[in-house]
N, C-alpha and C positions, 0 to 999 in steps of 0.2 A: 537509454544507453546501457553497453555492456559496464554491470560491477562488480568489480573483484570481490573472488571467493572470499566468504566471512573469514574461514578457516587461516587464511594467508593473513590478512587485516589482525585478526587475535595474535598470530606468531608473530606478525612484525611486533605489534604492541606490547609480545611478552618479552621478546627481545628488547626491544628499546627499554623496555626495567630495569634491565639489568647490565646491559650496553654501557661505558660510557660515551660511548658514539654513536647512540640513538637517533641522534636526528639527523648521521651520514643514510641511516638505515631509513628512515622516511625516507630524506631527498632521493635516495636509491628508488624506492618503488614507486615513488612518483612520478622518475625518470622512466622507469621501467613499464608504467601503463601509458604515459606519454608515446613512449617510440612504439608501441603495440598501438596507436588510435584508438585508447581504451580512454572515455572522459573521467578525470580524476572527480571522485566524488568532494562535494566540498567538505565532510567529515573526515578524510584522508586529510586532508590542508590542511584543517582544525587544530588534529589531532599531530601532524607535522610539525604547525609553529609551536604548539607546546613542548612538544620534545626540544626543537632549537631553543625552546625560551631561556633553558636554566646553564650555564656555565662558560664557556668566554666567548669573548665580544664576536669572533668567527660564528659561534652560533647565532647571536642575536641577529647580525646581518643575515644569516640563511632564513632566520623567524619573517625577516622583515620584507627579504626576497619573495618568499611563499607569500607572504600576505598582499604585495602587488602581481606577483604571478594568478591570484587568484582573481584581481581585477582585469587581467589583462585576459584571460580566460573565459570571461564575462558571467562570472558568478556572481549571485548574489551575495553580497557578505551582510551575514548579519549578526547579531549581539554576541554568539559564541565565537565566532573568528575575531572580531572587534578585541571581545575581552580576552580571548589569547595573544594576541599582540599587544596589549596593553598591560598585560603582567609581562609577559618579556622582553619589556621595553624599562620596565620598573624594575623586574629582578638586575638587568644591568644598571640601572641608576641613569636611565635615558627617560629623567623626568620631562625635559619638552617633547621629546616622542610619546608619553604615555597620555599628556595634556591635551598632547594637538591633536591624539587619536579619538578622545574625548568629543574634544570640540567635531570631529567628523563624522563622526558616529551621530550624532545630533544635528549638522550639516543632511546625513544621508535616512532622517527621520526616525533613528534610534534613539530609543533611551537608554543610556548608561545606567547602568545596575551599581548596588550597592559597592559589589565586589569591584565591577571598574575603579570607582572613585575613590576604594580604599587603596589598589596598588596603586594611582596616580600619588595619593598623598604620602603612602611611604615612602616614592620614591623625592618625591619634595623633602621630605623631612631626611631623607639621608643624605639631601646636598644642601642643607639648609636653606631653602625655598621658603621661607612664611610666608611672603607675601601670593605667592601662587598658591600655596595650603589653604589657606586665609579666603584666598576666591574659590578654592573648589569648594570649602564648606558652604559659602555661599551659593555658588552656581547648583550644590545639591539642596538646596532650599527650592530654587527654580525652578527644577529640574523633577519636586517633587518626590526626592531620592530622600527622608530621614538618617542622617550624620549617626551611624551608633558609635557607644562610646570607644574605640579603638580608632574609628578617624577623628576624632577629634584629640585623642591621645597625639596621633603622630602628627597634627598639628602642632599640637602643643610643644609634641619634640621639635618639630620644623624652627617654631618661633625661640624656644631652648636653644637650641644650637647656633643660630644666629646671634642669638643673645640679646633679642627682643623679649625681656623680661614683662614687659607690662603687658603686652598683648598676650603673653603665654598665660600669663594669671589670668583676663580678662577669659579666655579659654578655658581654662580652668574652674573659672567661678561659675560659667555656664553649663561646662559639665558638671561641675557640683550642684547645680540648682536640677539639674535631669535626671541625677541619681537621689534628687530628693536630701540632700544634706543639709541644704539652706535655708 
């Protein structure tokens, strides 16, 4: 398939920097290779739902839009489209979106990366979720994913904020015994 000039792709991107309507500016060229029968490459989409990912909830739905226009397109999505809608699901505080995108990522034989499972848990700990924090640390044990210590921090915020004091210590004593203090 025909793909847009590099040259166009670096301007939109250097635009969207500085934009704060960055990501009208993707949906724009996306719409724009669309009505040309030009197939949007799935790094344009990517690189689309990141730009909707950060600032209000109008974006997030456009993040969210693009990430099923991409299935409905029959692309394959994989770990970098995954983990773009999974921090712009977290940056707004749509911790079941960023959870259940988890869970489908692993559904569609992805492994969720570090980074996945670190915006899922902040976005738990900024609505005080522990008991969902509490299973991702888990689920990244099974997952074969190593907890470093900044998600087990925002667990610990998770269970803090709740005001699950004892589970946050038990958190706590675990990261302490990993940075060797114990």
């Amino acid at each position: 398939g025909f793909a847009p000039k590099e040259g166009l792709l670096n301007q939109v991107a250097n635009n969207a920097g500085k934009n704060e309507d960055k990501w009208l500016i993707w949906q724009n060229e996306i719409s724009n290779l669309k009505r040309k029968n030009i197939p949007v490459p799935k790094s344009t989409f990517v690189e689309a739902i990141a730009a909707c990912g950060s600032g209000d909830v109008k974006r997030w739905s456009c993040a969210m839009n693009l990430f099923s226009e991409m299935k409905g397109c029959g692309i394959e999505l994989d770990s970098s489209a995954y983990h773009s809608a999974i921090a712009a699901s977290a940056f707004h505080g749509k911790w079941r979106k960023a959870t259940q995108l988890i869970n489908e990522m692993k559904d569609q034989g992805l492994k969720p990366d570090l980074n996945c499972y670190s915006q899922a848990l902040k976005a738990c700990a900024d609505h005080a979720k522990w008991e969902r924090a509490v299973d991702l640390l888990k689920d990244m044990f099974e997952d074969d994913v190593r907890p470093d210590e900044l998600c087990y921090l925002e667990a610990i915020r998770a269970c803090r904020k709740a005001g699950v004091v004892k589970e946050a210590k038990r958190l706590q004593e675990v990261l302490d015994e990993k940075r060797g203090k114990v």
